[in-house]
C-alpha positions as CSV (number, residue, x, y, z in Angstrom):
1,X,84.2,58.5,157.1
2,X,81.4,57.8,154.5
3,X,79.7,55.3,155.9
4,X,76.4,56.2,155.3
5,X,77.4,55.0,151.3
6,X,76.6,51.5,150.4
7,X,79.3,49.8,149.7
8,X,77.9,46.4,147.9
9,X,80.6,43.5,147.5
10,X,79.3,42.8,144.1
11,X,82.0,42.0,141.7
12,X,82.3,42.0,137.8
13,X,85.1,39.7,136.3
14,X,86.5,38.2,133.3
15,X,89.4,36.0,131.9
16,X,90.9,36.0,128.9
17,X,94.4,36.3,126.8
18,X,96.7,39.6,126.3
19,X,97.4,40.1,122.7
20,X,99.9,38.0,123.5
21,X,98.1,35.1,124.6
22,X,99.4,35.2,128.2
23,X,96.3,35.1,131.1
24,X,94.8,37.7,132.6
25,X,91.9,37.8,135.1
26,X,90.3,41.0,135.8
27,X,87.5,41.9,138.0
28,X,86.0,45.3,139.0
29,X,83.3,46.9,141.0
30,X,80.6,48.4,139.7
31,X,77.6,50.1,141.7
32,X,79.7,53.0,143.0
33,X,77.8,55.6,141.3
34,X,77.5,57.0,145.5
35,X,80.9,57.3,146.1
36,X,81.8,58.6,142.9
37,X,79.0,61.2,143.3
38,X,80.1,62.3,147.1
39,X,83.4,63.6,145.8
40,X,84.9,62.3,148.7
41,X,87.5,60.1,146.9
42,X,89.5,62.3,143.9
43,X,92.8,60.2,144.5
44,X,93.6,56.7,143.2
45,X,96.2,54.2,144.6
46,X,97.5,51.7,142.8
47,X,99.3,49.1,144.5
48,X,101.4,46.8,142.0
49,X,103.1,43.4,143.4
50,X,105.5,41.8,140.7
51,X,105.3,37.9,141.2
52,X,107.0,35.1,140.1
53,X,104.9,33.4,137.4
54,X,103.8,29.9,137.3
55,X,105.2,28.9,133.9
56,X,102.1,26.6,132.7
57,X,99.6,29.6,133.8
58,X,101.7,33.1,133.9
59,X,99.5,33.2,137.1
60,X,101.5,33.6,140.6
61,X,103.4,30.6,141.7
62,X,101.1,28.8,144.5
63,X,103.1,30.0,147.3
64,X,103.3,33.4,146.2
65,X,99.6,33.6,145.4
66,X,99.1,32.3,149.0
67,X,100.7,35.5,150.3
68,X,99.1,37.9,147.7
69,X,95.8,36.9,148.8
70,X,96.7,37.2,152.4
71,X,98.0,40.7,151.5
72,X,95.0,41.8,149.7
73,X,92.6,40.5,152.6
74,X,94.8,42.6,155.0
75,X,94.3,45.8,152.4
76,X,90.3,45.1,152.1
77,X,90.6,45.2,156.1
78,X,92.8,48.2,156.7
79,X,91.1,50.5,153.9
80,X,87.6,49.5,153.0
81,X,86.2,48.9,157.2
82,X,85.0,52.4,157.5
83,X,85.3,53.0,153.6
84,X,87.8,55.1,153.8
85,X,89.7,53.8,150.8
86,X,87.5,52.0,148.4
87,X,88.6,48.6,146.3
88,X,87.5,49.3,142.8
89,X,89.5,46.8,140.4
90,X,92.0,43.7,140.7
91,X,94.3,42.7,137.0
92,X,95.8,39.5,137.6
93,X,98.4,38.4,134.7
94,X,101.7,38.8,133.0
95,X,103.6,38.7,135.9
96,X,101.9,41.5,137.8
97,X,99.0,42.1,140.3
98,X,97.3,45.5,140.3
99,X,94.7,46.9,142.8
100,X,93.0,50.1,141.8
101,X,92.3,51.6,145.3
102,X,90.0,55.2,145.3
103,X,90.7,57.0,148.6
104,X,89.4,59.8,151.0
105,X,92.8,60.4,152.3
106,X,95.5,59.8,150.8
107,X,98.2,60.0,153.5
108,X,95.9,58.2,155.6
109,X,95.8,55.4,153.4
110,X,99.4,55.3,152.7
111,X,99.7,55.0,156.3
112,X,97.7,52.3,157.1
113,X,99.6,50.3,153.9
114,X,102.0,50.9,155.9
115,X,101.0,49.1,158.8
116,X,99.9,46.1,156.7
117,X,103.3,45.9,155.5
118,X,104.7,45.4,158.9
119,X,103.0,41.6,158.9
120,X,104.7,40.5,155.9
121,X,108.2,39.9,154.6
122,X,109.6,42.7,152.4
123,X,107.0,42.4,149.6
124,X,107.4,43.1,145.9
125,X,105.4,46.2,145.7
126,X,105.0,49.5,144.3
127,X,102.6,51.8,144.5
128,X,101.8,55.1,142.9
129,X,98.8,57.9,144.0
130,X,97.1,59.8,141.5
131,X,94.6,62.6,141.4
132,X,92.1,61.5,139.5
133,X,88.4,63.6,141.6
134,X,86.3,62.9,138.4
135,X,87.2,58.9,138.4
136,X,88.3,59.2,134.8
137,X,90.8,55.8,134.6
138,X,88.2,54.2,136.6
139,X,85.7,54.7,134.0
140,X,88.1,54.1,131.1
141,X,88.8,50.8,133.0
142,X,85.6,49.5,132.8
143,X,84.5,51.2,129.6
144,X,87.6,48.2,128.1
145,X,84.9,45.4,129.7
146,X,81.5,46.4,128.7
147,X,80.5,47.7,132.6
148,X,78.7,50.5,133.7
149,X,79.3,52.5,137.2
């Protein structure tokens, strides 16, 4: 894999309203101007999990969020160990949580989702794989919040 690139665990966040007024928390990697350079990673995953919303919040319910974090944790370990698959952004809010995955392999990936899944009930998920070798959404993503790559 690419593990001669530095992958640095530095995150960029923010909270704030919808037009709406309903929550959302967002946070995104930045520094990953070497794995955007390698052209090792043209094909984004998106993972979404549709939660149960905590009416006073529109964040997950406490016991859901319990299991989305474990879920993510599992991802981060499955995908990111030998950077095969990189983490590049996380939205929290209206009833949905999205990770922006960019990976090497896409039916690799998709495969070890797969074996994650097999630790947890059926999960409200979907996810969706995009070629994408020039990381345009991931720029136009962060271009929304002020960040650089």
């Amino acid at each position: 894999m690419n593990n001669h690139l530095i992958l640095e665990d530095n995150w960029t966040g923010a909270e704030g309203s919808n037009a709406e007024g309903i929550p959302v928390m967002v946070r995104y990697r930045q520094n990953l101007r070497g794995f955007i350079d390698s052209g090792d990673y043209p094909t984004k995953i998106e993972i979404h999990w549709k939660y149960d919303t905590d009416e006073a919040s529109e964040m997950p319910a406490p016991g859901e969020a319990d299991i989305i974090d474990d879920f993510e944790t599992a991802l981060i370990y499955a995908l990111e160990d030998d950077r095969q698959s990189i983490l590049t952004s996380v939205i929290t809010g209206q009833g949905e949580k999205r990770w922006a995955w960019y990976t090497s392999n896409a039916d690799s990936a998709q495969e070890r989702i797969d074996t994650v899944l097999l630790d947890f009930e059926r999960l409200p998920i979907t996810i969706t794989k995009t070629e994408d070798p020039n990381w345009d959404d991931y720029f136009a993503f962060i271009a929304d919040f002020g960040g650089a790559a």
